[in-house]
VEXTORLUM-653708 format. One record per atom (N, C-alpha, C, O): atom name; x, y, z. Coordinates in pm, 1 decimal. Atoms other than C-alpha are relative to their C-alpha. Example, Ala and Ser with C-alpha at 12.3 -4.5 7.8 and 13.67 -1.06 7.14 Angstrom:
atom:east:north:up
N:89.0:-119.0:0.0
CA:1230.0:-450.0:780.0
C:90.0:120.0:0.0
O:193.6:118.1:66.5
N:-82.0:-119.0:-6.0
CA:1367.0:-106.0:714.0
C:-77.0:109.0:73.0
O:-26.1:219.8:89.9
This chain:
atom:east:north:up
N:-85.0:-107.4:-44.3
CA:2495.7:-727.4:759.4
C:-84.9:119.5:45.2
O:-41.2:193.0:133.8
N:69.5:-140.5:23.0
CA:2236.1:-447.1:731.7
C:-120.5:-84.4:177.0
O:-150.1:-4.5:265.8
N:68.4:-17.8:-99.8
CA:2015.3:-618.5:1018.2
C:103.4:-4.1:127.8
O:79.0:80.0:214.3
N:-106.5:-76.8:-69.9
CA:2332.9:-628.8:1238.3
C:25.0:149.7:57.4
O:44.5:181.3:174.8
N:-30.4:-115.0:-72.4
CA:2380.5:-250.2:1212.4
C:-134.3:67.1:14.7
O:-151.1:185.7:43.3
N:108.2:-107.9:-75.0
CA:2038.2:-171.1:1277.6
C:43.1:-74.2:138.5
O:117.7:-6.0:208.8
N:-16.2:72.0:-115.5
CA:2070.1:-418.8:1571.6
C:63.9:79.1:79.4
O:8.9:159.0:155.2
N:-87.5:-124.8:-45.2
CA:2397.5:-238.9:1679.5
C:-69.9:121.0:58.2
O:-53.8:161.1:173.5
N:44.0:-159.9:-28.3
CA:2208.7:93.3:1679.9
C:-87.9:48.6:95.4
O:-103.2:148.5:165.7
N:203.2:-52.4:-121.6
CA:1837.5:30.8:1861.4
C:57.9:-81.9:113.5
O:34.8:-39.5:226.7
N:-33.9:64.5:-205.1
CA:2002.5:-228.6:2167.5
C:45.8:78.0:45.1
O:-31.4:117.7:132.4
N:73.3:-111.8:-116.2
CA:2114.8:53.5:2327.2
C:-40.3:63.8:37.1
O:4.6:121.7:136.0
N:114.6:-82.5:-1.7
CA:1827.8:234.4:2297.9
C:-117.8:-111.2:88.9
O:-209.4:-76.5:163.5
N:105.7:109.3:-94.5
CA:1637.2:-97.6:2450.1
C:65.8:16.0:137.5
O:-13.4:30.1:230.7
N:12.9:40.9:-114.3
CA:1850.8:-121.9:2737.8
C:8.6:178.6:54.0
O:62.8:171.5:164.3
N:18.6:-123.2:-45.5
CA:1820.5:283.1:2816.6
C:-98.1:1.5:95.2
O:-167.7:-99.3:107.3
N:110.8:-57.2:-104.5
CA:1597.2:415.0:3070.2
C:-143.8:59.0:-74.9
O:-251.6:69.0:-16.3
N:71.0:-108.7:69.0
CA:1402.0:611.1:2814.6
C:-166.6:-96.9:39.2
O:-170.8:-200.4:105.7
N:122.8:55.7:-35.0
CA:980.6:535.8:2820.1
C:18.2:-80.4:-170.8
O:96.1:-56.5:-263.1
N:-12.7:94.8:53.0
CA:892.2:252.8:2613.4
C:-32.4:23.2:-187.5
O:5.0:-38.2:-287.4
N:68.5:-60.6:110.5
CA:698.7:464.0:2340.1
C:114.0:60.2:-55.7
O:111.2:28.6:-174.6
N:-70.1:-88.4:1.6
CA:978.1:679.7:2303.6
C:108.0:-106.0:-118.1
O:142.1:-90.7:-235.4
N:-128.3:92.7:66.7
CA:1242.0:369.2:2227.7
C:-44.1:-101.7:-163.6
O:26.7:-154.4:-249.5
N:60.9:46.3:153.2
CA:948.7:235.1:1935.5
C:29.8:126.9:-103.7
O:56.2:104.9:-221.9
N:-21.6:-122.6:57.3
CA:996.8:553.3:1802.5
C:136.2:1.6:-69.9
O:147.7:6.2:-192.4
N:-153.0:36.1:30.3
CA:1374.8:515.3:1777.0
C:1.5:-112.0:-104.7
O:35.7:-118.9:-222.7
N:-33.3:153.5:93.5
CA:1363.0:171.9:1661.8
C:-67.3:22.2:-151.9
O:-16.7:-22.0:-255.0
N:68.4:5.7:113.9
CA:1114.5:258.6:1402.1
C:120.3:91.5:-101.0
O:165.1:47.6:-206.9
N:-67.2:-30.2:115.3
CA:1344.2:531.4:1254.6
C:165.5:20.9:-24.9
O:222.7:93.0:-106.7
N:-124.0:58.3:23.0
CA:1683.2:411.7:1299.2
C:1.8:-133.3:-103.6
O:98.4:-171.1:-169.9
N:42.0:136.4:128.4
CA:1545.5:98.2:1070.8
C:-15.1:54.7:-131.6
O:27.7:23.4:-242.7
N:51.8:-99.7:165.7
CA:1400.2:349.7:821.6
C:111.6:29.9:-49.7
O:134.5:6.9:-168.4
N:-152.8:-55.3:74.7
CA:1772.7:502.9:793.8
C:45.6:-109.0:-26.3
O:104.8:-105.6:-134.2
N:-95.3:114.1:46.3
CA:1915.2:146.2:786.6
C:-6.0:-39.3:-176.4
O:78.2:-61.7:-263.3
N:16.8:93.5:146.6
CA:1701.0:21.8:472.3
C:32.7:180.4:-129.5
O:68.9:185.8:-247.1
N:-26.1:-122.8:123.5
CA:1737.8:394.5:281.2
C:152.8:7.5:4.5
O:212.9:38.9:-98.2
N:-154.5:27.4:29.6
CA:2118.5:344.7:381.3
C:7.0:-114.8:-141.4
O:51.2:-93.7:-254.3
N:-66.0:122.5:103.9
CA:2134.0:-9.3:190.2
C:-94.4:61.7:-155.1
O:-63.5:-5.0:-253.8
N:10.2:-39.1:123.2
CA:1935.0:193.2:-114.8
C:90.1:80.1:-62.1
O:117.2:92.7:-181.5
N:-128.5:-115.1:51.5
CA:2202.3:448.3:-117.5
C:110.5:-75.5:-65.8
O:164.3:-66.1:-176.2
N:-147.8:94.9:21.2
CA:2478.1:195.8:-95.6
C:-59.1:-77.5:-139.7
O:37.6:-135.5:-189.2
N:32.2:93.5:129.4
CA:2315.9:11.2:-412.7
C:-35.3:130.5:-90.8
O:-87.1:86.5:-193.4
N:-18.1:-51.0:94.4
CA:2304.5:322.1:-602.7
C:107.2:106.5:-33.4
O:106.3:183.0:-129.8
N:-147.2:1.1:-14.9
CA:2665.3:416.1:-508.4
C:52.9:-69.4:-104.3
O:123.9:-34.4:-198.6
N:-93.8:80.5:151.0
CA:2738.2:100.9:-711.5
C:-21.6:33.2:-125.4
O:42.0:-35.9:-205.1
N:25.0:-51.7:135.1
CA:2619.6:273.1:-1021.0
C:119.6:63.4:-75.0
O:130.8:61.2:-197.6
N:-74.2:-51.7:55.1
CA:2928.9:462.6:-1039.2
C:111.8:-96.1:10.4
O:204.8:-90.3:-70.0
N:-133.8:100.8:-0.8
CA:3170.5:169.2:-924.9
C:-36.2:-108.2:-73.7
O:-137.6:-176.7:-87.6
N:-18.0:131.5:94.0
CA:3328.6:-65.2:-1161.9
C:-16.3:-101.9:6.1
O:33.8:-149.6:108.0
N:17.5:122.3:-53.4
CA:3223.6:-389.5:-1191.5
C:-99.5:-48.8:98.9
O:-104.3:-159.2:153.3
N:56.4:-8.7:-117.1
CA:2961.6:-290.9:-957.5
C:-156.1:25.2:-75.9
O:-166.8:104.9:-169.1
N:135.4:-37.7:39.4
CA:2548.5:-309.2:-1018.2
C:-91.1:21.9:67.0
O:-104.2:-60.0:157.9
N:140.3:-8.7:-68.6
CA:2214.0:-168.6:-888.0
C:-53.3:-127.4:21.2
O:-60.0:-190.3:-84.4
N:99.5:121.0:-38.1
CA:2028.6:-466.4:-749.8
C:-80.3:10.3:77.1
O:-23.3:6.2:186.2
N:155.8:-27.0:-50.7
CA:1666.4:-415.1:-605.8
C:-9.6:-135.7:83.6
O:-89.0:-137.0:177.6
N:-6.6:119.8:-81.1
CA:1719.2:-755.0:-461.5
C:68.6:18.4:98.7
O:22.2:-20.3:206.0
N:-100.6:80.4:-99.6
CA:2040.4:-742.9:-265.5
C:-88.9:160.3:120.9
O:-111.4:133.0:238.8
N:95.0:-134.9:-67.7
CA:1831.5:-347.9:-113.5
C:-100.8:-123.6:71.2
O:-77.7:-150.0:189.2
N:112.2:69.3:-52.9
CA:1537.0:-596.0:-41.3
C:70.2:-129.1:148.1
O:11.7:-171.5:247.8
N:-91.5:75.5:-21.2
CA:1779.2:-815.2:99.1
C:13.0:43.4:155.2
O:-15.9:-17.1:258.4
N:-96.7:-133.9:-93.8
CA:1936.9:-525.0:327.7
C:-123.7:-9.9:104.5
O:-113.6:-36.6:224.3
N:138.4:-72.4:-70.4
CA:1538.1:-430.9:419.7
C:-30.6:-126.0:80.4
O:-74.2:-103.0:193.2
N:54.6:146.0:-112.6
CA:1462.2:-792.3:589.1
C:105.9:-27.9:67.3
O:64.9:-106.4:152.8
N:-101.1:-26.8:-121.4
CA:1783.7:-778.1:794.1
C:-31.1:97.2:103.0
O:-31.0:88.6:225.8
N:59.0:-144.4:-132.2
CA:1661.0:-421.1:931.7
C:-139.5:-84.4:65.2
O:-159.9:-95.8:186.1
N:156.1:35.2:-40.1
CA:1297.2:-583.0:954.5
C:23.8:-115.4:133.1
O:-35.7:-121.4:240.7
N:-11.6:126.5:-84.7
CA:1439.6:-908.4:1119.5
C:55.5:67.6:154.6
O:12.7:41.4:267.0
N:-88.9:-84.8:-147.7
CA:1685.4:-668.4:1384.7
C:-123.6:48.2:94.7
O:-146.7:-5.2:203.2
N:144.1:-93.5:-17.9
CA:1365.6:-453.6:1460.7
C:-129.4:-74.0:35.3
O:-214.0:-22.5:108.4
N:103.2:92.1:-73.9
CA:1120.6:-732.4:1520.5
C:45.2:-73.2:115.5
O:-27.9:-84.4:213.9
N:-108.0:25.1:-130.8
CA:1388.4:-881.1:1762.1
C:7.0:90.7:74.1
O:-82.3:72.3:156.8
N:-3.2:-79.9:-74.4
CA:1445.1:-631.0:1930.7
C:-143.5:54.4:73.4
O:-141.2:68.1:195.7
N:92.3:11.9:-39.9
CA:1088.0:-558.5:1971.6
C:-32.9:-87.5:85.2
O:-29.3:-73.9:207.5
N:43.8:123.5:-51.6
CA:975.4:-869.5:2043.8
C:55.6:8.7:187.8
O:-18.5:10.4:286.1
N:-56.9:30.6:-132.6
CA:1247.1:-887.0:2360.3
C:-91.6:153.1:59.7
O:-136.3:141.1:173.8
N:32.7:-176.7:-105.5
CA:1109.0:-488.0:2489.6
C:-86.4:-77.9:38.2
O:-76.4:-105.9:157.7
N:110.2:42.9:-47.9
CA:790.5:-678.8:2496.3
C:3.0:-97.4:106.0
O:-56.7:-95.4:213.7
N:-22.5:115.5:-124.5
CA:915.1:-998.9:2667.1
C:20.4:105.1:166.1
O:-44.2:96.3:270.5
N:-58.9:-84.6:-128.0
CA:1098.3:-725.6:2928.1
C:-126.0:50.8:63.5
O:-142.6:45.0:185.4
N:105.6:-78.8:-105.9
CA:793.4:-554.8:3029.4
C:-81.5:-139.8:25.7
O:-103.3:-166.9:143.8
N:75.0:79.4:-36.6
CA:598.0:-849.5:3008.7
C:55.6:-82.0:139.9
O:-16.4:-147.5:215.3
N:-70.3:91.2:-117.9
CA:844.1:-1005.3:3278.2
C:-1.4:98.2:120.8
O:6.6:45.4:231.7
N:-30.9:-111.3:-92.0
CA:864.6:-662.7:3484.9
C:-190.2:-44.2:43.0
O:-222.2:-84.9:154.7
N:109.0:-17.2:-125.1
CA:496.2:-675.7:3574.4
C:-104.8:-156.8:-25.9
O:-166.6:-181.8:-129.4
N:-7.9:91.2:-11.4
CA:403.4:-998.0:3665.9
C:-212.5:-35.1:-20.5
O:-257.2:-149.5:-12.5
């Protein structure tokens, strides 16, 4: 779920105009907010019932952002690599 809404957040920042440095920049700290989101949200559950801190399901959260964010990378790179031949 958590690499989803980074996903969501940095593609359209990939397909923007912006310079390429600019959109690593983005990606890097729209990811950073994703995985300190899914720490928040796991210590939210502290106060809900039935509900527990887990350092796992956070770790969990953080390789969804990591996985969105290397994807997304990866393709900027393919893109330029295809733009200049």
């Amino acid at each position: 779920m958590f690499g989803m809404l980074n996903f969501l957040f940095i593609f359209p920042i990939f397909k923007s105009e912006m310079v390429e440095s600019t959109k690593i920049k983005y990606f890097i700290w729209i990811s950073l907010a994703a995985s300190v989101w899914g720490l928040l949200t796991e210590f939210i559950q502290l106060i809900v019932p039935g509900r527990s801190f887990e350092l796992w399901d956070w770790f969990a959260d953080s390789v969804g952002v990591f996985a969105a964010l290397t994807y997304v990378y990866w393709k900027l790179k393919q893109s330029r690599k295809n733009q200049h031949p």
